[in-house]
N, C-alpha and C positions, 0 to 999 in steps of 0.2 A: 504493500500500500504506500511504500515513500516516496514511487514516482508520480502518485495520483493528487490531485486539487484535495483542499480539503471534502468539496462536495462530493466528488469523483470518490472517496473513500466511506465517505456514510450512502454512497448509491443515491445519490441525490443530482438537481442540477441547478442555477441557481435564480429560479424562480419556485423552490419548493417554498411549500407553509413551512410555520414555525412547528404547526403538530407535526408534518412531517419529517420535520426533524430531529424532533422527540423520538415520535416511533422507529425513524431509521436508528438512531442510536440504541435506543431500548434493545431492539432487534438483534442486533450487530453484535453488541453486548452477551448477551444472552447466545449468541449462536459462539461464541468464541471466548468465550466464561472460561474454558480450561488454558486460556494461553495467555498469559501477562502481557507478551508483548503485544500482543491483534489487540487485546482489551485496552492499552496504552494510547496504542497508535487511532486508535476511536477516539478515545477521549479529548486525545491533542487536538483532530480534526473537529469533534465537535465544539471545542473551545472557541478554534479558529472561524468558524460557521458563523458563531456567535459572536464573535468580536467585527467580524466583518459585515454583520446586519448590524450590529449597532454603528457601525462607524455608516454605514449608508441611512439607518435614520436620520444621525445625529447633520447628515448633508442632506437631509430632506427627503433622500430617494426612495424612502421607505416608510410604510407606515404599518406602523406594528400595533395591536390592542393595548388600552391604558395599564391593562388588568398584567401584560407582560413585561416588565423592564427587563430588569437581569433573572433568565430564567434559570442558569446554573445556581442561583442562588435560592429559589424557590424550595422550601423545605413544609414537609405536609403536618401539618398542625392534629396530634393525636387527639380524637376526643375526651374529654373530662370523663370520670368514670361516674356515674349516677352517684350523688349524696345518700348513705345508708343508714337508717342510728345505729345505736350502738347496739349490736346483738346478746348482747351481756345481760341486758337488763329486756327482761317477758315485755311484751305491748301490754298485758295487763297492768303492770304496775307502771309503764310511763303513762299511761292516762290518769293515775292519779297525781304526778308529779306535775308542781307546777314552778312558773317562774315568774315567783312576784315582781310587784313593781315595788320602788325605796316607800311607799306608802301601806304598804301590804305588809313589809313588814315590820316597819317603826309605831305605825299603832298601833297592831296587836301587841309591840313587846313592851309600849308607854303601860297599856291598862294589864297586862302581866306582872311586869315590873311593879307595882301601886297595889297588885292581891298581894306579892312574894311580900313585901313589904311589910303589909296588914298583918301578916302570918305570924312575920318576925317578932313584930314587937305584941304580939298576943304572949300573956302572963303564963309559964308555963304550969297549969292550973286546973284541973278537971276542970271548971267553969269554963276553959277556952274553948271546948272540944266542940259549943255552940256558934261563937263565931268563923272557928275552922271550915264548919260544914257550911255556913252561908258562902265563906268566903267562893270556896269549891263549887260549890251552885254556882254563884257569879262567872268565876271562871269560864264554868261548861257553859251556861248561855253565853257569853260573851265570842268562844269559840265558834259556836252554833253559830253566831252572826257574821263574823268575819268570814268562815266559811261559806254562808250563804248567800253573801252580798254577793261574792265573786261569782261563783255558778245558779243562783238562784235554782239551788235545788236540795231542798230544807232535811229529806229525808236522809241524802247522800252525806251532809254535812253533821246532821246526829249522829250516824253510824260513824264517820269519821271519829266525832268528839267523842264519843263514848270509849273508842278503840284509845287515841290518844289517853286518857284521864287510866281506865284500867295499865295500860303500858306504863303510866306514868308513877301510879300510884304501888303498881309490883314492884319495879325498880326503887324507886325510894324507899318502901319499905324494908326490902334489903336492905340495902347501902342505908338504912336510919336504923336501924335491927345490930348490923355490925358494928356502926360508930359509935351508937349507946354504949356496948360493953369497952370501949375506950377511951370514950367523953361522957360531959352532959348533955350531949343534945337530947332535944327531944325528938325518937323518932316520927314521931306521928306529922310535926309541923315540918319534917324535911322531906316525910313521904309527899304533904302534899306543895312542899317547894318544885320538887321535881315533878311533881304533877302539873303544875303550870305553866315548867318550862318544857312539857311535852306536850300540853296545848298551844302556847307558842308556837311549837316546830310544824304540829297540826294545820295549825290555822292560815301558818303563812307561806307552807309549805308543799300543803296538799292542796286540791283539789276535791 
């Protein structure tokens, strides 16, 4: 092929299109894949193809589509792979999952924060064991509401709170059950410390 034109070597002449000189190359290539130098000596020629239609645009003599400048430099853009969640976590439990807004969850934790409070400074007294239970009320509606405001669906939002306040109030009594025989706390108003702070998590967390 070294005594041939560059056209003359991709079997072309030189009024071919630009696709066919794509596919003469493609071709060429492909029929001559097992030998470095044929595969070389294409390439050079199609270099040369291409420098010599640009140098004839660039004199006017040619008019090429906007969509082709430099086509050896044209490289094929791979598709994005489809966005997937995360398979880790069931569809059933990300439909409870939600993603508050900074309002969603700074009130619920202001009127948490104001029960935890009340709790604390309750007298540690059989006579508190009356305010504790209100307080715990309050909580659960309170929950009940935050919850319901966001999905407006009263019954999904009890089943929530109720699940919340039992999770909450197991684990505290634990961890208030252990610390007693260590301290003086009282378990009873740490069980339901942590019961508040698992209605928090409830209310601004779930769905």
């Amino acid at each position: 092929m070294s005594d041939q034109s560059p056209y003359e070597t991709l079997g072309l002449t030189e009024e071919a299109s630009f696709d066919q000189i794509q596919q003469a190359r493609q071709l060429l290539t492909d029929r001559y894949s097992g030998d470095r130098r044929q595969v070389e000596a294409i390439e050079t020629a199609y270099d040369a193809v291409l420098m010599d239609r640009l140098r004839l645009r660039q004199e006017g003599k040619l008019k090429v589509p906007d969509r082709i400048r430099f086509p050896e430099k044209m490289t094929v853009t791979e598709p994005k792979p489809p966005v997937t969640s995360d398979s880790s976590m069931p569809g059933w439990l990300q439909s409870y999952i939600d993603t508050p807004s900074q309002t969603d969850i700074l009130l619920p934790m202001g009127v948490f924060l104001v029960l935890m409070s009340c709790v604390a400074l309750l007298p540690p007294t059989p006579a508190s064991q009356s305010p504790l239970q209100v307080s715990l009320l309050a909580g659960v509606v309170a929950s009940i509401y935050f919850l319901n405001r966001k999905e407006q669906r009263f019954g999904r939002s009890v089943l929530l709170t109720v699940g919340g306040l039992v999770a909450g109030l197991l684990v505290g009594g634990l961890l208030g059950t252990a610390l007693a025989d260590v301290s003086q706390i009282d378990s009873d108003r740490f069980a339901a410390v942590v019961a508040f702070f698992a209605l928090w998590l409830t209310s601004s967390f779930l769905r």
